[in-house]
N, C-alpha and C positions, 0 to 999 in steps of 0.2 A: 301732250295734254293741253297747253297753253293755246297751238292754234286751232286745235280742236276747239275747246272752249271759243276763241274769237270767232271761230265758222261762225257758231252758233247765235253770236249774240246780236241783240236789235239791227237792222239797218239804219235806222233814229228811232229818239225818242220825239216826242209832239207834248208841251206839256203847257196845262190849262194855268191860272196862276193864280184867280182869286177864288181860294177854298181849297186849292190842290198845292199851290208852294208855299204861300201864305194863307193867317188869317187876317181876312181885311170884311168878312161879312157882320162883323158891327161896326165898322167903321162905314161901312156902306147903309146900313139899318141908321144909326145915328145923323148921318147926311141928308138921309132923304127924310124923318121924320121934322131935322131941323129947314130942312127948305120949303116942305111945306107949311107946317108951322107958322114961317114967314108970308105966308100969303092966305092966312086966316083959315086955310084946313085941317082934319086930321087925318094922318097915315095909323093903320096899325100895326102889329106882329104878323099879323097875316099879308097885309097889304106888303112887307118888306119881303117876306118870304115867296112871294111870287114873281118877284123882279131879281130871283137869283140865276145866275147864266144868263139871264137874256141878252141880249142888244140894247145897247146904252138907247138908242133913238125909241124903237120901241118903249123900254120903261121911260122915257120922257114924254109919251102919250099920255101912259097911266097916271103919270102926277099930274101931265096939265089936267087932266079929268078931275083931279083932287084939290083942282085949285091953282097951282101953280101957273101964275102968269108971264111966263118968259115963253122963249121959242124952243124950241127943240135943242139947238144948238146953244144957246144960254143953260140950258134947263142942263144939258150934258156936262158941259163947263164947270158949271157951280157943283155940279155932287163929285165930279173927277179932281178938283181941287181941293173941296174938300177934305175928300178920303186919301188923298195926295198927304195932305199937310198931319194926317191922324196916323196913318203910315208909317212916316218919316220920325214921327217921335215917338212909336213904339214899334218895330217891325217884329211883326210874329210869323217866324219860318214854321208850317209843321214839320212836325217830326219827320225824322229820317227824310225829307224832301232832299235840304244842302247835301248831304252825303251821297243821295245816290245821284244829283246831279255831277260833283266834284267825279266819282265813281264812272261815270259816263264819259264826261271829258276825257280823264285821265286815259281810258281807255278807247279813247278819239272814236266815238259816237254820236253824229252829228245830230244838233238838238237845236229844237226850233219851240218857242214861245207862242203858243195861239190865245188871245185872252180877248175878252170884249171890252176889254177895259181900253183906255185911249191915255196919250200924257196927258201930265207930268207925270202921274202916277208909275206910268208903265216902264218909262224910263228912271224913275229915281228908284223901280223896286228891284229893274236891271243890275240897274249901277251897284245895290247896296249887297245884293246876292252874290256878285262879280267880286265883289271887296270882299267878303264873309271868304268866298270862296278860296283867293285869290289865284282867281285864274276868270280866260274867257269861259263862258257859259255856254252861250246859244250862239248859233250861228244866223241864223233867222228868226224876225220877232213877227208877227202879224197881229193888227190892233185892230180894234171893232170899228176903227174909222176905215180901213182899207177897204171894207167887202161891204155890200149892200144886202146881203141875206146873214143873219144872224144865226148863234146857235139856236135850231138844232140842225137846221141847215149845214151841207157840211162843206161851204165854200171857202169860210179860213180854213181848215184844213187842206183842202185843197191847191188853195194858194201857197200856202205855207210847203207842202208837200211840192210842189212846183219849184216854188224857191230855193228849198234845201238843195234840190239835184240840180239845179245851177250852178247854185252857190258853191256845192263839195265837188262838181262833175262826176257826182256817183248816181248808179241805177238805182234806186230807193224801192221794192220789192214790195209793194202795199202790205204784202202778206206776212211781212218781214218789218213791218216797221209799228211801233206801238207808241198809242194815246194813252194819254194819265190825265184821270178830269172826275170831278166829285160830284159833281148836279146831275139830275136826271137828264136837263138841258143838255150839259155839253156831254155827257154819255153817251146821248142820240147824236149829235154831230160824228164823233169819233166812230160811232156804228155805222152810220152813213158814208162815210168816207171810204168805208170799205178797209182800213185799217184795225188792228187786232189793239183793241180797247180794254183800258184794266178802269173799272170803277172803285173810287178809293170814296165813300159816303162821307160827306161833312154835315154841313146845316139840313139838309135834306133826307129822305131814304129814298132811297133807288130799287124800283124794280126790275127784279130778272127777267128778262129777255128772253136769254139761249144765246144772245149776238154779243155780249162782253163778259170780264173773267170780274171777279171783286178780291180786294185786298180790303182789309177793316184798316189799315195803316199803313203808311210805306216803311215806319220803322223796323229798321233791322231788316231791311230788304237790300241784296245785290244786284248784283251784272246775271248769279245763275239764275235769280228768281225772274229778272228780265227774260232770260233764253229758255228759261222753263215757261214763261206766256205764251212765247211765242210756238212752242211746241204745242200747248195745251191748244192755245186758239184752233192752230191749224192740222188740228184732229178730233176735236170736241164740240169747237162754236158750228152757226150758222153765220153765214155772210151774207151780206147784200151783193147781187150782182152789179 
């Protein structure tokens, strides 16, 4: 029974991190409303809502358009410190996220971090989940500063998917290996990539496709609900070629 079950289960997991391990989308709403603030404009509820999943350089367009006088790369800086520093003194795991990652390790399924987020952030929310957990985590981390196309582009995936079968010297099975991501944004990545995608909805709603499965939560989710996706995807979805 046991390696029956292991047959079955992920080749990796790919997991998105702001909105899908954590919540850090007020802390990101709260940053960007106060930076531009600082340069005499206003952001709104909608304006934050639209800068979810993106590419940090992209939403660094949309503020300078709101006012914000720095460069792209200042403009990046200040909201990743930020939300670094609001992070750090309240970390909010969702549900059931720690457990099915611990749950993955344990069961030595290699796992890779795609986020568009960049440090410190990405490292201190590394480190702090590492510690919760206490064990490694990820094998591979991929930040919105390594790729030049952002979600919903699906090139950190890609990379990331590159990496891991270096990293582990294992065949990674596209078919066989599954994204966990909550925006509509990074959904379409994980679809593009050609990997079997679970949408877990946070700040956003996500429309059905046909190309990813949905979970309303990861709580109380296992290793069989992982081998149960991947069964469903690759008899149910549609894929990108």
């Amino acid at each position: 029974m046991a390696s029956s079950l292991r047959f079955e289960l992920p080749h990796a997991v790919f997991w998105d991190m702001d909105g899908t391990l954590i919540d850090t989308e007020p802390y990101w709403f709260a940053a960007e409303k106060r930076l531009v603030a600082a340069h005499g404009g206003t952001w709104s509820d909608e304006d934050c809502l639209a800068l979810v999943g993106l590419h940090l350089p992209a939403g660094a367009k949309k503020l300078q358009a709101a006012g914000v006088k720095l460069s792209i790369e200042e403009t990046v800086n200040a909201l990743v410190t930020d939300v670094a520093e609001q992070t750090m003194e309240n970390l909010i795991v969702r549900a059931g996220a720690l457990e099915l990652l611990q749950a993955c390790a344990a069961a030595n399924i290699p796992q890779a971090l795609v986020t568009m987020s960049e440090d410190p952030l990405v490292s201190s929310v590394v480190q702090a989940l590492e510690h919760r957990a206490g064990t490694k985590l990820f094998d591979v981390i991929v930040t919105g500063d390594l790729v030049t196309a952002g979600k919903p582009d699906p090139e950190a995936y890609e990379l990331a998917h590159r990496r891991l079968q270096d990293e582990t010297g294992r065949t990674l099975d596209p078919r066989s290996c599954l994204v966990i991501e909550d925006s509509p944004i990074g959904v379409g990545a994980g679809e593009n990539s050609g990997m079997v995608t679970i949408a877990v909805p946070h700040t956003l709603p996500i429309a059905p496709t046909g190309r990813h499965i949905r979970w309303e939560s990861l709580a109380g989710r296992s290793l069989e609900d992982l081998a149960g996706a991947i069964r469903q995807a690759n008899t149910s979805l549609t894929h990108p070629h």
